[in-house]
Every structure is written in C-alpha cells, then in structure tokens.
matplotlib code that plots the C-alpha trace (Angstrom):
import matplotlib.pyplot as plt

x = [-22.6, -22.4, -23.2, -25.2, -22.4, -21.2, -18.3, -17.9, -18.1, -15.5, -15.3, -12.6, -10.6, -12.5, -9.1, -11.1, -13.6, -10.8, -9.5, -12.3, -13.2, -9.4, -9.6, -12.9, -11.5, -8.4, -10.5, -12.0, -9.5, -7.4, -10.2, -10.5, -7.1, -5.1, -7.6, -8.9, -4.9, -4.8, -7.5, -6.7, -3.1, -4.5, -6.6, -10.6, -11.2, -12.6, -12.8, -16.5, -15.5, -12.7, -15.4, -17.8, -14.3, -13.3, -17.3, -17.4, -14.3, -16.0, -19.1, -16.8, -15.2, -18.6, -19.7, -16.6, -17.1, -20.2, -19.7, -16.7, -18.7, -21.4, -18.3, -17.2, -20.0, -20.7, -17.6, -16.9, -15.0, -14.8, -13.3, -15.9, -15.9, -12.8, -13.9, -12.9, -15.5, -16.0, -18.9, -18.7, -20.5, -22.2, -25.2, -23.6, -23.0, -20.4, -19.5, -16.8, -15.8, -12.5, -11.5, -8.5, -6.7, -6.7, -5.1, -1.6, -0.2, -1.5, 1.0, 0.6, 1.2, 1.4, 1.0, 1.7, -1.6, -2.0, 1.6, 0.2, -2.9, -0.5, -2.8, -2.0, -4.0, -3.9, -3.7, -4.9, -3.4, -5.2, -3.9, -3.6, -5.0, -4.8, -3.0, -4.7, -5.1, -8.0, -9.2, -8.1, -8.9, -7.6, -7.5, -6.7, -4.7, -1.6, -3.2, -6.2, -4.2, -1.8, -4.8, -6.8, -3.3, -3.0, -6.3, -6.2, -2.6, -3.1, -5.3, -1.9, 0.1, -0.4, 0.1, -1.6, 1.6, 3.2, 6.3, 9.2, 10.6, 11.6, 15.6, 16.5, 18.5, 19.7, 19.0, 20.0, 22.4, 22.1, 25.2, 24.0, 20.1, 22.1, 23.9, 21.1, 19.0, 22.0, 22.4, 19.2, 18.5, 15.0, 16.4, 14.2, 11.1, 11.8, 12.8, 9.4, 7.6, 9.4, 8.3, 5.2, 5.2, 7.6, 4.3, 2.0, 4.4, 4.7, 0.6, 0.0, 2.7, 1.7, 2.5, 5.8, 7.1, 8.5, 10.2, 11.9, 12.9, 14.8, 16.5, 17.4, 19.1, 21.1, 22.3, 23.5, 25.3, 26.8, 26.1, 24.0, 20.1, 19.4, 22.3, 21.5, 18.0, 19.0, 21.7, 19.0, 16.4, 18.9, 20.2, 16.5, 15.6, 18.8, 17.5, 14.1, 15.4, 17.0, 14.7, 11.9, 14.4, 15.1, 11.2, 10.5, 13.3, 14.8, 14.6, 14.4, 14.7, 14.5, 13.7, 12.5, 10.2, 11.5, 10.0, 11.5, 8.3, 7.9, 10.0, 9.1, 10.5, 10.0, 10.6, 9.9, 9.9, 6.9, 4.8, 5.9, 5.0, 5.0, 5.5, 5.1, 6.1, 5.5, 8.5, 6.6, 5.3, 8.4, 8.9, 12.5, 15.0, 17.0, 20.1, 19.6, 22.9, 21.8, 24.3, 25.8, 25.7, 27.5, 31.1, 30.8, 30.2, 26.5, 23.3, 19.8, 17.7, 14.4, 11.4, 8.8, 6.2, 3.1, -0.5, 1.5, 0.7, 0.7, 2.2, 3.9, 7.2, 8.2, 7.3, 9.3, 12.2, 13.9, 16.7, 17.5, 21.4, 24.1, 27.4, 27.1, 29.6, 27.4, 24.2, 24.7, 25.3, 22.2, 20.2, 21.6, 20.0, 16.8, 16.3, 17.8, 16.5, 17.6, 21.1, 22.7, 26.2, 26.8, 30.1, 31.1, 28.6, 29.5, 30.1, 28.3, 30.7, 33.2, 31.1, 27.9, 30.0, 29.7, 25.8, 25.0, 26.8, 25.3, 22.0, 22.6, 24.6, 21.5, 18.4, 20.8, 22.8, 18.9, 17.7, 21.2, 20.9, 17.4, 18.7, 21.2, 19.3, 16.2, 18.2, 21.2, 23.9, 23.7, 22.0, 25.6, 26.3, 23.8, 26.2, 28.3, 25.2, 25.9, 29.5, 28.2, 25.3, 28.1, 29.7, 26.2, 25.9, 29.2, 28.1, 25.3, 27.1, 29.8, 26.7, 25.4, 26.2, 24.4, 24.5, 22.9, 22.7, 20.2, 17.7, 18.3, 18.9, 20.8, 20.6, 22.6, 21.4, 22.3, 19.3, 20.7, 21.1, 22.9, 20.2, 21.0, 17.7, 17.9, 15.0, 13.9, 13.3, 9.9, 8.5, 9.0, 5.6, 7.1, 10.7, 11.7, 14.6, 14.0, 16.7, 16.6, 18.6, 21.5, 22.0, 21.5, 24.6, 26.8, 25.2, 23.3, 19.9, 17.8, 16.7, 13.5, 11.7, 8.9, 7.7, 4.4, 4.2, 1.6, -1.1, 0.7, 4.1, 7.3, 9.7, 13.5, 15.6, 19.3, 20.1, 22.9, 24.1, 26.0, 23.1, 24.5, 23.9, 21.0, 19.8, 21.4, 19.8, 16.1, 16.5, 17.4, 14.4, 12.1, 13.5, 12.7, 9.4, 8.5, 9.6, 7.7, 4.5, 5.0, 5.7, 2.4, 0.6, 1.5]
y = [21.7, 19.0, 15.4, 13.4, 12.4, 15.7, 16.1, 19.2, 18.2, 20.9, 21.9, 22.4, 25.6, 27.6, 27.4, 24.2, 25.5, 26.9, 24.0, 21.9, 24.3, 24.3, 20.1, 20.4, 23.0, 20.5, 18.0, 19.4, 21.2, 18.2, 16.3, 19.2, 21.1, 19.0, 18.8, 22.5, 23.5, 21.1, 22.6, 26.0, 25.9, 24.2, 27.1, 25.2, 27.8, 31.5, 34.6, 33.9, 30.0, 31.3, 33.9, 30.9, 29.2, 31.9, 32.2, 29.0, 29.0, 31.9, 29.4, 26.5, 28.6, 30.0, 26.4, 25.2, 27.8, 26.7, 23.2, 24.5, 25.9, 22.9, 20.3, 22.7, 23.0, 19.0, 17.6, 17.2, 15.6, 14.6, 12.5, 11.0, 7.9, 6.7, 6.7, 9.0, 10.2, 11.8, 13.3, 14.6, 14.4, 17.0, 14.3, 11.2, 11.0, 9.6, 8.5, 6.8, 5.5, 5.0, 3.2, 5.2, 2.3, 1.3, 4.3, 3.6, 7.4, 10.5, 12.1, 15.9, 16.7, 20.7, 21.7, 24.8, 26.5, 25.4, 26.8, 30.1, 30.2, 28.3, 25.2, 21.4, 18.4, 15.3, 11.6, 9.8, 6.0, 2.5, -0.6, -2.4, 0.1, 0.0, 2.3, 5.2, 7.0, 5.8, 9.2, 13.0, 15.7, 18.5, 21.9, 22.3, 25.2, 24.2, 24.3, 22.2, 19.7, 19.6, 19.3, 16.1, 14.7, 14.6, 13.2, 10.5, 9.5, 10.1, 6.4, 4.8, 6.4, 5.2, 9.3, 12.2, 14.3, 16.1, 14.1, 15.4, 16.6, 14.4, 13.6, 14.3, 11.4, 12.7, 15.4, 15.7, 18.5, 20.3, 18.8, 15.3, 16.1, 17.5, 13.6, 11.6, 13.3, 12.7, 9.2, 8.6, 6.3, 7.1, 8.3, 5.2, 6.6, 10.3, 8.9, 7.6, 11.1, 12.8, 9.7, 10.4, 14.2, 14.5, 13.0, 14.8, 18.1, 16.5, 16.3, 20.3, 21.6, 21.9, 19.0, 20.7, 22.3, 19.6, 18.9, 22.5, 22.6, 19.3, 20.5, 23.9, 21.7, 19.8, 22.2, 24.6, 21.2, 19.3, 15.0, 12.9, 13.7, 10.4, 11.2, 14.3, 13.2, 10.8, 13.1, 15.9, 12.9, 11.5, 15.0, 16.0, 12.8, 13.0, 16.7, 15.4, 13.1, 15.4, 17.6, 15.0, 13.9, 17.8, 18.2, 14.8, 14.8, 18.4, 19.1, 15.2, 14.9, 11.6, 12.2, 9.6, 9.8, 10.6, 7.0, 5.9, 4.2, 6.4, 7.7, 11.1, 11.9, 15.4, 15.3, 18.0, 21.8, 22.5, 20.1, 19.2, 15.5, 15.0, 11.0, 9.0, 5.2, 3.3, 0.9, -1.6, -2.1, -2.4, -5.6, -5.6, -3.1, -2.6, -1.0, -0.5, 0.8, 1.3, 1.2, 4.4, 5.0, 1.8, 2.3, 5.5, 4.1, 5.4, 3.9, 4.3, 2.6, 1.8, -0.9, -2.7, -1.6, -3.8, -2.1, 1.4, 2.2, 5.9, 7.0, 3.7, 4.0, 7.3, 6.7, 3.8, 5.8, 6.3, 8.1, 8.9, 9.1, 8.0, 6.5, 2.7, 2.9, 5.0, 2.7, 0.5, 3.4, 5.1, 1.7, 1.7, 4.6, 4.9, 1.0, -0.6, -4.3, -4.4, -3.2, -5.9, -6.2, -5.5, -6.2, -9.7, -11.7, -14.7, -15.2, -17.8, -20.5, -20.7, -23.6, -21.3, -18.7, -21.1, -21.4, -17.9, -16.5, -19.6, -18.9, -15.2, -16.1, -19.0, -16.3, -13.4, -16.1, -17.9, -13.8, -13.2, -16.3, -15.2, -11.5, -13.1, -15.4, -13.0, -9.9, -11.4, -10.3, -6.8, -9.4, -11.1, -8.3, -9.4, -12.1, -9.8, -9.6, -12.9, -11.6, -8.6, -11.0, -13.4, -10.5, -9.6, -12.9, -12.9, -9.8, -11.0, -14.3, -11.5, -9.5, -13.0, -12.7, -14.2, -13.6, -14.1, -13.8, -14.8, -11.9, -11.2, -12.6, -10.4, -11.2, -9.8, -10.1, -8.0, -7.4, -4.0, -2.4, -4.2, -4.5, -5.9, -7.0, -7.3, -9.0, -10.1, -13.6, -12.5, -10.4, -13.6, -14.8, -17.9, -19.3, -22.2, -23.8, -25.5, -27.7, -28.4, -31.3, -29.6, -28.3, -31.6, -32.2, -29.5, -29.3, -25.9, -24.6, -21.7, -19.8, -18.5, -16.1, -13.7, -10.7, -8.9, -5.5, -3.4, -4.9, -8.1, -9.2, -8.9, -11.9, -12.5, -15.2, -16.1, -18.8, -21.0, -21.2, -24.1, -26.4, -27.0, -23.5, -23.3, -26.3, -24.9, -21.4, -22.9, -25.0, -22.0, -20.0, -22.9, -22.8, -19.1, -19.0, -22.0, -19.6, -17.3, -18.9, -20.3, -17.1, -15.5, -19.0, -18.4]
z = [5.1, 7.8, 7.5, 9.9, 11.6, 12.7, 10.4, 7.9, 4.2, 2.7, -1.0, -3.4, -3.3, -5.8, -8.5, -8.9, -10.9, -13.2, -13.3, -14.1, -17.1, -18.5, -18.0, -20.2, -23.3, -23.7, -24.2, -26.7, -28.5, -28.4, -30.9, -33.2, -33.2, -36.0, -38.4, -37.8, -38.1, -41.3, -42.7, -42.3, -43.8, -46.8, -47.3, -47.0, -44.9, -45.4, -43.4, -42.7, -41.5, -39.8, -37.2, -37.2, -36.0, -33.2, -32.0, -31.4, -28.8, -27.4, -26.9, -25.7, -23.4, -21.8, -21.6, -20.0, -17.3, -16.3, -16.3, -14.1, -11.5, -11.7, -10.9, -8.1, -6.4, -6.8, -5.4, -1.5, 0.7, 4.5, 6.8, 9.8, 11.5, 10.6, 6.7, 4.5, 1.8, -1.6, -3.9, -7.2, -10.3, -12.6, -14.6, -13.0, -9.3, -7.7, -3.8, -2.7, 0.3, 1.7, 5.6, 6.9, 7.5, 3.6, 3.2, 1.6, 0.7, 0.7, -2.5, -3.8, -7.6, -8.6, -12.4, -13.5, -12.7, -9.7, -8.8, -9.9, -7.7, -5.0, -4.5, -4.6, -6.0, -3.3, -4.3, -2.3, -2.9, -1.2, -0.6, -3.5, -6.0, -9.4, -12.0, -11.6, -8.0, -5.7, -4.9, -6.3, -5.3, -8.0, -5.6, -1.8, -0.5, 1.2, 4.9, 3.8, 2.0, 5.3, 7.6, 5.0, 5.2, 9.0, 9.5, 6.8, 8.8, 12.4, 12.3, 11.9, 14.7, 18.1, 19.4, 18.1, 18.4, 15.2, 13.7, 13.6, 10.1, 7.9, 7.3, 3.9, 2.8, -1.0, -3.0, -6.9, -7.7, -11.4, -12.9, -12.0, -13.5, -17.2, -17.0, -15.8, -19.0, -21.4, -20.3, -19.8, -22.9, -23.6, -27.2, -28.6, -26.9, -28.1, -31.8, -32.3, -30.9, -33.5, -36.2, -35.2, -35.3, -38.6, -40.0, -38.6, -40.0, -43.1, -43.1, -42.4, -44.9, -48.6, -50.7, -51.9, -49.6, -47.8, -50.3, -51.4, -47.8, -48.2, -51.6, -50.0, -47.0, -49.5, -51.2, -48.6, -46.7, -49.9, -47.7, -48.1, -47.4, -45.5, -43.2, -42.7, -41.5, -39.3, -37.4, -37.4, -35.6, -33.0, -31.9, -32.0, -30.1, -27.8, -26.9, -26.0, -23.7, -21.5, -21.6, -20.3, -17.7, -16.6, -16.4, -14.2, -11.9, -11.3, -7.6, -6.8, -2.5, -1.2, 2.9, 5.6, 8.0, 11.7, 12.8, 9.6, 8.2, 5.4, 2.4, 0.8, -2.9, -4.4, -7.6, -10.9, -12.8, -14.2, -12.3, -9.3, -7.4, -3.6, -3.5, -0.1, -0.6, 2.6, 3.6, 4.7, 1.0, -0.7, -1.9, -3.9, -4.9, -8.2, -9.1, -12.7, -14.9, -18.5, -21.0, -21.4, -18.0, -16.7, -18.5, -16.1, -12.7, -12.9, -11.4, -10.8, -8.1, -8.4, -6.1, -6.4, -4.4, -3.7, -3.6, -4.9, -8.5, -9.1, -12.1, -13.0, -14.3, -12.9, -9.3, -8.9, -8.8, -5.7, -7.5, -10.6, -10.6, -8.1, -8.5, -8.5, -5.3, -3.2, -4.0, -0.9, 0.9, -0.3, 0.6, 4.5, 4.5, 2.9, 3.1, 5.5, 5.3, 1.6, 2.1, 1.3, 0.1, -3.8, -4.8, -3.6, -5.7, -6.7, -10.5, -12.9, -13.5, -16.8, -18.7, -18.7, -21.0, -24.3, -23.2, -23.0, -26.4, -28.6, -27.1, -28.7, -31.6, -33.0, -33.1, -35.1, -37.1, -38.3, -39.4, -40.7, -43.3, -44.0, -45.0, -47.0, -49.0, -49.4, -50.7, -52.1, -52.7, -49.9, -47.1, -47.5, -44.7, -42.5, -42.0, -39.6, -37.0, -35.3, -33.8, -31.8, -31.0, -29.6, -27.8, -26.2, -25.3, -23.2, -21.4, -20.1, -19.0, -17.4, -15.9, -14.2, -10.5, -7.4, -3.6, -0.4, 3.5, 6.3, 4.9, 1.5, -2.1, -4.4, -8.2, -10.8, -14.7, -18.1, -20.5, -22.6, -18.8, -16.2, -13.5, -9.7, -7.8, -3.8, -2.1, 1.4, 1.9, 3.9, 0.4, -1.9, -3.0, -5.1, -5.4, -7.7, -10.2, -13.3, -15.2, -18.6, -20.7, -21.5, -18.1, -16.4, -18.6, -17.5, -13.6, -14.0, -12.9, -13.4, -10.3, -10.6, -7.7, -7.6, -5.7, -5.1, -7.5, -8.2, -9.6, -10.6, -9.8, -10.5, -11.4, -11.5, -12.2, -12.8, -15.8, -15.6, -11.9, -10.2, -9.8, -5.9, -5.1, -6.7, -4.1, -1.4, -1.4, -2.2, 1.1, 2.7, 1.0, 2.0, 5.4, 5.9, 4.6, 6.8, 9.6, 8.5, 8.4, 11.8, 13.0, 11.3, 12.8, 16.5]

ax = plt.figure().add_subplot(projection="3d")
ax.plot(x, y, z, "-o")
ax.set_aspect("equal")
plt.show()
C-alpha cells in the first residue's frame, strides 16, 4: 500500500492481531470475573449455567479474534515527508500526525507474549506529551522496530551514518536488585493491595469459613489473633515489595549515547522496557535515600524530565540502587552538567534547630491532647507522640543542607527519605525567597525554586537558611538568567 507521497504504509506484525484479541478478552473478563467467581463458590450456579458460562467464552473468544484481525488490518504506519503517521480504528477512525522533529524518544516495552513471538511494542514519546505515550504501536519485529527507529531519529543528526554503540555506564547486579526490593519501602503501597484483596477473599469464601480458619490458626500458634494478622500482612506486604521491585528493575542498564546526547535504561523480567531520556530535557536530578536505606549508605537517583512522561514514576529512575558515595560518580558520568559536588554543603544554621522540632512537635502535640481528652483514660498515651515528632523534627533540620557553584544549585531536605536536588541555573523556570515574622526575627528565609517536569513542574525549596545567603545566591540566580536571556536575545 503506498501513499501519495511515495512512501510505504507498513502494518503491524501479524502477533498484533493476537494481541489485539487477548487486549479485548481481558477487558472483558476483568468486569465479569469476581462476581462470576463469587457466584460460583456460593453455589447460585448449576451445571446448565455453568455450560451457558463456558459457551459464552467460546463466543467471546471467537469475537475477540475477529475484532483482532479487523484492528490489524486497520492500523498503519509510515514515515514521509518528514512526518511521521498513523491509522487505526475498527468503527472509529483515527489519524495522527506526528513532525519528526517533535519527536522526543522512541522507547520499546516487551510483555511476556510478545517475548514469545519475539516482537517489541514502540513508544513513541513528543515533546511535551502527556501521561500516556503519543503514539504505540503494539507489534514490530525487531528489524522493523530498528528500521522506524532510525528514520524517526536520523532528522536530528546532521550525518546519516550509524552511531556508534552505546557505552554502558552501570548495570545492576542480583545482590543489589534482592536489597533495593527489601529496602525499597513500598510496604505501605503493598499493605493496602493485600487490604484490598483480604476483602475481596473474605467476599468469595463462605460466611464461616473465614472464621474456622482463624480459630484453627489460633489454636495451632497459642498469641494473640491480631498480632498474628498483622505479622502475616507486613511479611506478606514486605514480600510484595520485592517482588514488584525484582519485576521492574531486574536487568536495569543505564548506557549513553556515543555523542553523549542520549541515555538508554533497560530495565525489567517479565516485561521488559527500552527507555531513551534525552539529556537535553533533563531538568534536575535527585538523589533520593529512603529510610531504611540511608543508615546503610544506599541511594537512588532519579530526574525531572520536561516534555517526558511515559510511565510516571518508574521511568524517572535513572537507577534504582547505588551507594550514596558513588552517586557523584555515577552523575560525572551519565550527567555531566549536574555533577556537582555532594558532600560539602553547607549546613542550616543552629537557631533554625528549635524552629524546625516545634514546627513538628505543635501539629502531633494539638492530635495527641485530642486523643487524650476524646478516649480518656488510654488516649493518655497519645501523649508520647509529640517526642518522636520532636526527634523528626530535628532530622529534618540535620537533613537541611545547601550548596552552589557558577552552574548549579544543590538542595538538601528530609521528608521521611532524605532527598538531595541538583539543578542548572539555565533549567530554573522561577526562583524566589519569602520571610515570614518570626524569621525576620532570627535572620532566616525560605528559598524557593522551580523546574519544568512533565506536564507541570516540579518545585523545591529549603526553609530556614541564613537570610544573607539566601540574598546572595538569588542575585546570582538573577544574574544568570539575565545572561541567559541575553544570550537567547543575540
């Protein structure tokens, strides 16, 4: 099929129609499973139900087929006239239209079937695209996807000649992965997934057998029944965890480009993702160190990316694990403009300390008299929150750190992790201070700057510095961005 331009319009691999039909039966099954498995172990169901069940899979899967083939055989793609463009549609239509020099990243993500019939699905990411990818196409055999790759690219190089491999930069080794899952501290996410699913369990079973299983538990293992549940949850939770960080990250590669314009991550098990995050578009760096992973030395580093938005969250990893000594190392490396130097900040000064643990201590001491007066006499113990609040408080006033040279602006700040943001002076889209009363008092500030990320923007900001250096490094932020626009002006 050719266009009127002379350029062939391809078509998916044909694993796209199996594709396409498999995307269509989860659909559907996801609606109607639970109830249908509900149903079924409560005994509403007969044997005649049950074949009326089974036939119609049979006709869901027949349909799902088709529809299969019908969304194969509408969906094409070409690149001609320095545009690349896509059709597809079954009853609806759709064409879209994309220059090749919006084109931000071409990434490649491979699910389990698609490993089996050895084909890729390309993303194809554009400047300042939303959440979800601009373009996909779901099935290309490795050449193809190579070839649309080259040819949505080769716009942006000056010569048409094939780049040199990429250097790989870091890869992360198995022991690493297990650590990075057990201190990962995603328990809180995994403890509601099994909230969540305990109730869905707790739905299917009969009414009373939840319930002999919880006496049969008790009386084999003579503790209590609530602490038995929540040590069976949090090691349940705990397991989850790794395991989602084992199936995300095992295999993570962090390479750059020969011209060093580009970083490529290769990250996953069962699906695997093929990541391209243009330097150019990076826009800060963090070195985040959660809490069980700082008393070890450990580290992750993620950016901010403007205008690069696929899978938010994961994506903006650059790695997963690293000791906290070899992150500036790392950043030399992979990013040279934000290596800037992490362990000479300076501190927040001594009469910030008192600010930062009564800011902590007022919020947990107003609940704490709340508990105790509500459910007196046990919310008397409430009255033990406001220490560790206190403590919080001056570990995040021990966290505070600030730094800078003539290109960068390094902030260090403690929610629960201990995060260290580097930024150019040339990716700042706002900078600012504020003073309140009190700190007028005591000669503090708040620095306050913002980056470019994503769809929005990112902000960060330091409370409590020396109100002098706060000054001082605004006028030198002001004086570089005058620079800059001058520069952009001439």
């Amino acid at each position: 099929m050719r266009s009127s331009g002379g350029s062939v319009e391809r078509r998916l691999h044909p694993i796209g129609m199996l594709l396409a039909a498999l995307a269509t039966v989860r659909r559907w099954l996801g609606a109607a499973a639970l109830p249908g498995v509900a149903a079924l172990l409560g005994g509403e169901y007969g044997t005649r139900t049950l074949l009326l069940v089974l036939a119609g899979l049979a006709l869901l899967g027949a349909l799902s087929a088709v529809w299969g083939v019908l969304s194969w055989r509408a969906t094409t793609y070409q690149v001609a006239g320095g545009t690349f463009r896509s059709k597809q549609g079954v009853l609806q239509k759709t064409e879209r239209s994309l220059p090749l020099e919006h084109v931000q990243s071409v990434n490649t993500v491979q699910g389990l079937v698609q490993r089996l019939f050895r084909v890729v699905e390309i993303r194809i990411e554009a400047a300042g695209g939303g959440g979800e990818p601009e373009i996909s196409l779901p099935a290309l055999s490795r050449a193809e996807a190579e070839m649309l790759r080259e040819e949505l690219t080769s716009a942006r190089r000056i010569a048409p000649e094939a780049e040199p491999s990429p250097t790989v930069l870091r890869r992360l080794a198995v022991r690493d992965l297990l650590i990075a899952g057990l201190t990962s501290g995603q328990i809180g996410v995994a403890v509601s997934i099994v909230a969540g699913a305990s109730q869905a369990v707790d739905d299917l079973l009969p009414g009373d057998l939840a319930g002999r299983l919880a006496e049969a538990l008790v009386s084999e293992y003579p503790i209590s029944p609530v602490l038995l549940l929540v040590l069976a949850v949090a090691l349940f939770a705990w397991a989850l965890a790794v395991l989602g960080t084992v199936l995300a990250h095992a295999g993570f590669t962090l390479s750059r480009s020969a011209g060093g314009e580009y970083l490529y991550i290769k990250r996953g098990l069962l699906k695997r993702y093929e990541t391209t995050v243009p330097l150019a578009r990076i826009q800060a760096v963090r070195i985040v160190e959660g809490i069980l992973r700082q008393p070890f030395g450990l580290a992750a580093i993620r950016v901010d990316s403007a205008g690069f938005a696929g899978e938010r969250g994961v994506s903006a990893i650059l790695f997963p694990l690293l000791s906290r000594r070899e992150a500036e190392e790392l950043l030399r490396a992979a990013v040279p403009r934000f290596a800037a130097p992490l362990r000479s900040l300076e501190p927040l000064p001594a009469r910030a300390r008192r600010r930062y643990a009564v800011r902590a201590v007022l919020p947990a001491l107003l609940a704490a008299s709340l508990f105790a007066v509500l459910i007196f006499p046990w919310g008397l113990l409430a009255l033990s929150i406001p220490l560790p609040a206190a403590l919080y408080g001056v570990a995040k006033y021990r966290a505070g750190g600030y730094g800078s040279d003539r290109e960068r602006l390094v902030l260090r700040f403690r929610r629960l992790a201990r995060t260290t943001v580097v930024v150019t002076r040339a990716r700042l889209q706002s900078r600012g201070y504020s003073v309140s009363p009190f700190q007028r008092r005591q000669k503090l500030a708040t620095l306050k700057v913002e980056v470019a990320s994503g769809s929005g923007g990112a902000a960060f900001g330091l409370v409590d510095m020396e109100a002098g250096a706060v000054e001082a490094t605004m006028e030198i932020l002001s004086a570089q961005a005058g620079a800059a626009v001058r520069e952009r002006s001439t």
